[in-house]
BALOBA-1460 file (C-alpha; in Angstrom, 3 decimals):
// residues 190
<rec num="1" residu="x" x="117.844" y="77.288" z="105.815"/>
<rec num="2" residu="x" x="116.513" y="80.716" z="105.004"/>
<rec num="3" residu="x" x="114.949" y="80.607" z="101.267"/>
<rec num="4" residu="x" x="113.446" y="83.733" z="99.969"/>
<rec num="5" residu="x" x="110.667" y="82.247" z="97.937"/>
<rec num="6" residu="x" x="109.680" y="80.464" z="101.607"/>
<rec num="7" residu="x" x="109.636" y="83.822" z="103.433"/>
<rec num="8" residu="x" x="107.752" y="85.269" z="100.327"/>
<rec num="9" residu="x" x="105.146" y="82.705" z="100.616"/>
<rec num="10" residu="x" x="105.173" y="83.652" z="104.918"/>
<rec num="11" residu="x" x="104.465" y="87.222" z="103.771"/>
<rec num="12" residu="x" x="101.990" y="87.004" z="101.393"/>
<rec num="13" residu="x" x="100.276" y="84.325" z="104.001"/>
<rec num="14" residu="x" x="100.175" y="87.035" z="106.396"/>
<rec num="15" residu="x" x="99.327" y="89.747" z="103.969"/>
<rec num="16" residu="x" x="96.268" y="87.800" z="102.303"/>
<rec num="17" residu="x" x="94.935" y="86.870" z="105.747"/>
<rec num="18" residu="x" x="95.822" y="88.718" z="108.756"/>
<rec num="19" residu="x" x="93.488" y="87.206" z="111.137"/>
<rec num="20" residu="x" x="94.549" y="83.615" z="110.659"/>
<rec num="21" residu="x" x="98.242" y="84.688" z="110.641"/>
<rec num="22" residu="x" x="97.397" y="86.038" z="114.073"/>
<rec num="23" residu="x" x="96.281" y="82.464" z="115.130"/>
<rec num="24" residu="x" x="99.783" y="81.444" z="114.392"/>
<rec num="25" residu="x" x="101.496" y="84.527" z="116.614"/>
<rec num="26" residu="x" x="99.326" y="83.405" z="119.699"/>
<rec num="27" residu="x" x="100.438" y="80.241" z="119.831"/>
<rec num="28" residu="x" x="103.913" y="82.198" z="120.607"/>
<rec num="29" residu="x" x="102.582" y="83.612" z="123.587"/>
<rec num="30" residu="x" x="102.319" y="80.166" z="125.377"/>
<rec num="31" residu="x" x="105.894" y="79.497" z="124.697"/>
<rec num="32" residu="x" x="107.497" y="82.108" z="127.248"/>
<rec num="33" residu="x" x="109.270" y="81.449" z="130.568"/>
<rec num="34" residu="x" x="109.228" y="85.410" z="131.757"/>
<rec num="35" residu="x" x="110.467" y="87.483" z="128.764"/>
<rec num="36" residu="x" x="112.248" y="84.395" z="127.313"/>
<rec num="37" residu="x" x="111.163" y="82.885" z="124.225"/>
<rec num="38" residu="x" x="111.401" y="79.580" z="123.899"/>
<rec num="39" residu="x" x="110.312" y="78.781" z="119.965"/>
<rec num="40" residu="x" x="109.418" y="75.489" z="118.512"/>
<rec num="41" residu="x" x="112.708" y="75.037" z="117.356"/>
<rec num="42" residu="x" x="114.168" y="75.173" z="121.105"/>
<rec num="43" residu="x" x="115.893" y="78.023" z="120.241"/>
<rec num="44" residu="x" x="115.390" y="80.928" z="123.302"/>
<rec num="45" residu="x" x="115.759" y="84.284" z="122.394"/>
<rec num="46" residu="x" x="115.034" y="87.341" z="124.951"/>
<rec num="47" residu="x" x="112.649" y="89.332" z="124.094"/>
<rec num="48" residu="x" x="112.480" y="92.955" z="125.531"/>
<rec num="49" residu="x" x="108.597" y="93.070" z="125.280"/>
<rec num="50" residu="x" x="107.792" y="89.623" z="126.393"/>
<rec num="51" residu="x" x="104.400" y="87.990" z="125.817"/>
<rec num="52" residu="x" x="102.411" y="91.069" z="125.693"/>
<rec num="53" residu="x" x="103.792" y="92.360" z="122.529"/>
<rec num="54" residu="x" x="103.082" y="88.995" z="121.107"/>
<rec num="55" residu="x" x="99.369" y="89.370" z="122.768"/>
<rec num="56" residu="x" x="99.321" y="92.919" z="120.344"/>
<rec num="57" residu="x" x="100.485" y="91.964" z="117.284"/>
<rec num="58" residu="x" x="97.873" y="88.724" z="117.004"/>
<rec num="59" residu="x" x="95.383" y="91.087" z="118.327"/>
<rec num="60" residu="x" x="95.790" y="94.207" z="115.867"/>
<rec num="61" residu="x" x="96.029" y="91.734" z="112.596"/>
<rec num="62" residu="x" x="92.873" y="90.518" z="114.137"/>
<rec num="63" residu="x" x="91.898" y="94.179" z="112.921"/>
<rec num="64" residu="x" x="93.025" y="94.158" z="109.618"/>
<rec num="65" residu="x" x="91.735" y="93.573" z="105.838"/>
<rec num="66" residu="x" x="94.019" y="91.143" z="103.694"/>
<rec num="67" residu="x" x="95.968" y="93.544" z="101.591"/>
<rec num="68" residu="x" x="96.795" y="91.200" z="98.772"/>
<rec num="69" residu="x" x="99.982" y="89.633" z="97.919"/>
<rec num="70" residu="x" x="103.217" y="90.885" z="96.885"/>
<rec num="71" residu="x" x="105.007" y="90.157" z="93.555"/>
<rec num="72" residu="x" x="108.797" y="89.487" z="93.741"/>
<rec num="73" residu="x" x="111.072" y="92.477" z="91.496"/>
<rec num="74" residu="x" x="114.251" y="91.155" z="90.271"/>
<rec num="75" residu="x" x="115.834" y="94.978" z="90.663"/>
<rec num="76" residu="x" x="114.389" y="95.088" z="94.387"/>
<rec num="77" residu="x" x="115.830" y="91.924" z="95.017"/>
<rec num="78" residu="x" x="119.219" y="93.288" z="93.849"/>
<rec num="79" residu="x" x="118.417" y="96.337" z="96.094"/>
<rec num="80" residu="x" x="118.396" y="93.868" z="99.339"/>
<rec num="81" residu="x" x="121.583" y="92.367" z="98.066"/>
<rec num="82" residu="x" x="123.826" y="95.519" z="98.317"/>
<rec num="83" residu="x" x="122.149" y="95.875" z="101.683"/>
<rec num="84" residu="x" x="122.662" y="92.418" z="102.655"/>
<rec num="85" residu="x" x="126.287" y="92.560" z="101.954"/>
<rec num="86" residu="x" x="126.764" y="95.931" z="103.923"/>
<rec num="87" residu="x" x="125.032" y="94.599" z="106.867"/>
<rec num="88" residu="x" x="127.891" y="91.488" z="106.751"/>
<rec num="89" residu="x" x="130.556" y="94.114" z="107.519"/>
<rec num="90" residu="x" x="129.024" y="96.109" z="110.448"/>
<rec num="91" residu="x" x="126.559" y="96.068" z="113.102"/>
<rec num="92" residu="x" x="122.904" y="96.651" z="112.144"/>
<rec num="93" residu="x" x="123.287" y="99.888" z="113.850"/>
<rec num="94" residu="x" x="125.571" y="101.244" z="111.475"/>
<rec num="95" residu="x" x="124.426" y="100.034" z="107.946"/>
<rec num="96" residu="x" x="122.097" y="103.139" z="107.424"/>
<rec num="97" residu="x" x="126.124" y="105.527" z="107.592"/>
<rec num="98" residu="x" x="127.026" y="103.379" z="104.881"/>
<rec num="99" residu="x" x="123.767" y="102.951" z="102.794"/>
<rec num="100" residu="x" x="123.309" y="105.311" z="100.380"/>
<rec num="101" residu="x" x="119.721" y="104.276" z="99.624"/>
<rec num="102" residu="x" x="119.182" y="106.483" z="96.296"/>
<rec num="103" residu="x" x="122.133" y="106.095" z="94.732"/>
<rec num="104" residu="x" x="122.014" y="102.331" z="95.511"/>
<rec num="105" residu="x" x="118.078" y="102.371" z="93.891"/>
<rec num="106" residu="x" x="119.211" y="104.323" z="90.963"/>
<rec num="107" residu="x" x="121.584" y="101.731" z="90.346"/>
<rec num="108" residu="x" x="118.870" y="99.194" z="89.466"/>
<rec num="109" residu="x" x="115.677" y="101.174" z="88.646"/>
<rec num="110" residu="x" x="113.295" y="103.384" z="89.483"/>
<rec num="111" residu="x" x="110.039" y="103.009" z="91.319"/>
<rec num="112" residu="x" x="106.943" y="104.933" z="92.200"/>
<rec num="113" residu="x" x="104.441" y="105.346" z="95.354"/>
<rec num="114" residu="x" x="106.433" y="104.862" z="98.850"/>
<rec num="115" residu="x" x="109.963" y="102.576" z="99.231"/>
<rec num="116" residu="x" x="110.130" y="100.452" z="102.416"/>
<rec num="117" residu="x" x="113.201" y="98.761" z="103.531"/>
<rec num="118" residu="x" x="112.812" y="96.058" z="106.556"/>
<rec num="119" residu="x" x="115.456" y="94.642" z="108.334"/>
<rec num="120" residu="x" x="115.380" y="91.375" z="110.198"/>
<rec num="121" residu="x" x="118.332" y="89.647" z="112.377"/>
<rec num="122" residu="x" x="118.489" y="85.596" z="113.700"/>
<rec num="123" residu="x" x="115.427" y="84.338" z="112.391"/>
<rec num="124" residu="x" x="116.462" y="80.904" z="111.168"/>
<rec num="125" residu="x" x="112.642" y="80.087" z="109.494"/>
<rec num="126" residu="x" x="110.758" y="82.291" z="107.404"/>
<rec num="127" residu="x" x="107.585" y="81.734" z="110.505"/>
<rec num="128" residu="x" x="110.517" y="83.255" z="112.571"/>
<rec num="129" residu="x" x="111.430" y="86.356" z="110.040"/>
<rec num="130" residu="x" x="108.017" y="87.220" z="109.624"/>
<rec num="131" residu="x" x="106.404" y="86.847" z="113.168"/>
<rec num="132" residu="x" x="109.623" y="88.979" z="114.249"/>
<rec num="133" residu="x" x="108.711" y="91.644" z="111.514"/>
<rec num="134" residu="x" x="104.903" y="91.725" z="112.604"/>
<rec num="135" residu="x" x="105.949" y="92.151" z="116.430"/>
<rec num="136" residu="x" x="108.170" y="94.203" z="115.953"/>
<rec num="137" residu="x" x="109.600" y="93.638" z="119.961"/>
<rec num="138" residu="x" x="111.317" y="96.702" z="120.894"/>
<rec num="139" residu="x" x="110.068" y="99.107" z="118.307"/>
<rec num="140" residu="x" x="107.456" y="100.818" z="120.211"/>
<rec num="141" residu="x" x="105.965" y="102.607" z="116.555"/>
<rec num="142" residu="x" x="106.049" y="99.121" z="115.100"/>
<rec num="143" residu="x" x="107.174" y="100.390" z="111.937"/>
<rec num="144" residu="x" x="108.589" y="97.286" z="110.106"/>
<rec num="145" residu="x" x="104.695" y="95.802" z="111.420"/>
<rec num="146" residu="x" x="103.093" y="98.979" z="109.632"/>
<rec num="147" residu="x" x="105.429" y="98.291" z="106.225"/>
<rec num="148" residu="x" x="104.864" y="94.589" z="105.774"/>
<rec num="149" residu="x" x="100.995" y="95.299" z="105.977"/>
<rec num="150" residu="x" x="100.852" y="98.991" z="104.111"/>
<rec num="151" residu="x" x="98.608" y="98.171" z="101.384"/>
<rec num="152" residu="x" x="100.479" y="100.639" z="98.468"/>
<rec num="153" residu="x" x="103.544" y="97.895" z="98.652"/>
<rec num="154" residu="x" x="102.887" y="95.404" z="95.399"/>
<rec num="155" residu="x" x="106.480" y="94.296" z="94.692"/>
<rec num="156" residu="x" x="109.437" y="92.760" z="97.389"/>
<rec num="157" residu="x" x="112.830" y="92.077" z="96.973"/>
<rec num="158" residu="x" x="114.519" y="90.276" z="99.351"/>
<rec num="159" residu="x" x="117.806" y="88.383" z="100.431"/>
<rec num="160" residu="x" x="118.104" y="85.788" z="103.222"/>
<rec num="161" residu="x" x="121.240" y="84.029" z="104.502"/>
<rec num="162" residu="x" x="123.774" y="83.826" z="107.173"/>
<rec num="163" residu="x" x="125.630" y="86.880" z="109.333"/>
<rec num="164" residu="x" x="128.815" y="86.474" z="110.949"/>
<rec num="165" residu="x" x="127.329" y="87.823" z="114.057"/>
<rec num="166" residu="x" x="123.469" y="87.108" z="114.067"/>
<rec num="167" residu="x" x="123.670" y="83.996" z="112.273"/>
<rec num="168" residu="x" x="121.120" y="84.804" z="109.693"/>
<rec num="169" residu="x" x="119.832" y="87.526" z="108.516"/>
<rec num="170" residu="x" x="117.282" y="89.036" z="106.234"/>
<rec num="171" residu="x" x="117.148" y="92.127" z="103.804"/>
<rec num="172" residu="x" x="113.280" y="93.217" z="102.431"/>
<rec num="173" residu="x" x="112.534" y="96.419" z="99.779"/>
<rec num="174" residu="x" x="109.304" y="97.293" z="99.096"/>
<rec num="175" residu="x" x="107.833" y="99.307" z="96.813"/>
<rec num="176" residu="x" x="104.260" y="100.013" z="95.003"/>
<rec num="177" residu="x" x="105.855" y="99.891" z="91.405"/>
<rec num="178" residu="x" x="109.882" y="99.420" z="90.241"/>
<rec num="179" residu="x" x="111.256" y="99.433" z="87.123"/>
<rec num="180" residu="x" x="114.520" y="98.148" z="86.343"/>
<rec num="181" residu="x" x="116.922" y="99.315" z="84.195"/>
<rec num="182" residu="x" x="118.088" y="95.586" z="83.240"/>
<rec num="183" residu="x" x="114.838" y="93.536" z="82.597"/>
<rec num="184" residu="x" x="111.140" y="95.584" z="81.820"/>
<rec num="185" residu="x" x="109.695" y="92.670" z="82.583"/>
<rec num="186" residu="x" x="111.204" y="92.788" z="86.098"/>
<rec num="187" residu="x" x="109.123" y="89.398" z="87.159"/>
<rec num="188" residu="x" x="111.843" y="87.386" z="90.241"/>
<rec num="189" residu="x" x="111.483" y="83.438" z="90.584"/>
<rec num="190" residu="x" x="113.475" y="82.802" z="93.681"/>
């Protein structure tokens, strides 16, 4: 079961202390037959990367300075909702044509500094969710990698559950500051 305040506390685990988290990303590596992962949960996914992109992402956290935790925003987390609910009606492909990603933040709030929206299919644990994020197989510029870590990102919102089609799925905004319209205080306890 996919619980947000469980890939919140996955995040900021990651985010706080990038070297150790890429400890836990190695121990991936050993788990492939080719480009097949097989994960501690017996579940195999294929990969189109294989190992070596596993072998990168422990090795470039190894480079990186904690870049402190992330608070959870009530309005982002409705943000990842609308999102979440699009992406139950189409393929992932195809959620950006329907998205209308200012009118949908307007609806909530404001915010200020960068926005960052993440995207993550079939993880079934929040290890799974995040170590997909941070590897980032496929995605040669590693951008959801580069968003989790960007260190102007203080407040998440996020949504976890199941998808007709990838089983689960999870929905992540970022931002460095939001406020929304229906609670200043703006403070999520998932």
């Amino acid at each position: 079961m996919l619980i947000p305040k469980l890939i919140l506390d996955e995040i900021n685990s990651l985010r706080t202390n990038p070297a150790a988290y890429a400890d836990k990303i190695l121990q991936y590596k050993g788990l492939f037959e080719g480009k097949k992962l097989k994960r501690p949960d017996g579940k195999k996914i294929e990969t189109c990367e294989g190992p070596a992109a596993y072998e990168e992402a422990a090795n470039f956290l190894k480079s990186c300075k904690p870049v402190g935790a992330l608070t959870a925003s009530k309005g982002l987390t409705k943000i990842s909702e609308d999102i979440f609910n699009i992406a139950q009606t189409c393929d992932a492909g195809a959620i950006d044509t329907r998205l209308n990603l200012k009118q949908t933040i307007e609806k909530y709030g404001t915010f200020e500094g960068s926005f960052g929206r993440l995207m993550e299919f079939g993880g079934e644990a929040p290890e799974h969710v995040v170590i997909d994020l941070v590897v980032s197989d496929g995605d040669r510029s590693r951008s959801q990698r580069n968003q989790i870590l960007d260190k102007s990102f203080k407040v998440i919102g996020l949504v976890a559950g199941d998808h007709p089609d990838y089983k689960k799925c999870t929905m992540i905004t970022l931002t460095t500051k939001f406020t929304y319209n229906a609670d200043p205080d703006d403070v999520e306890n998932y």
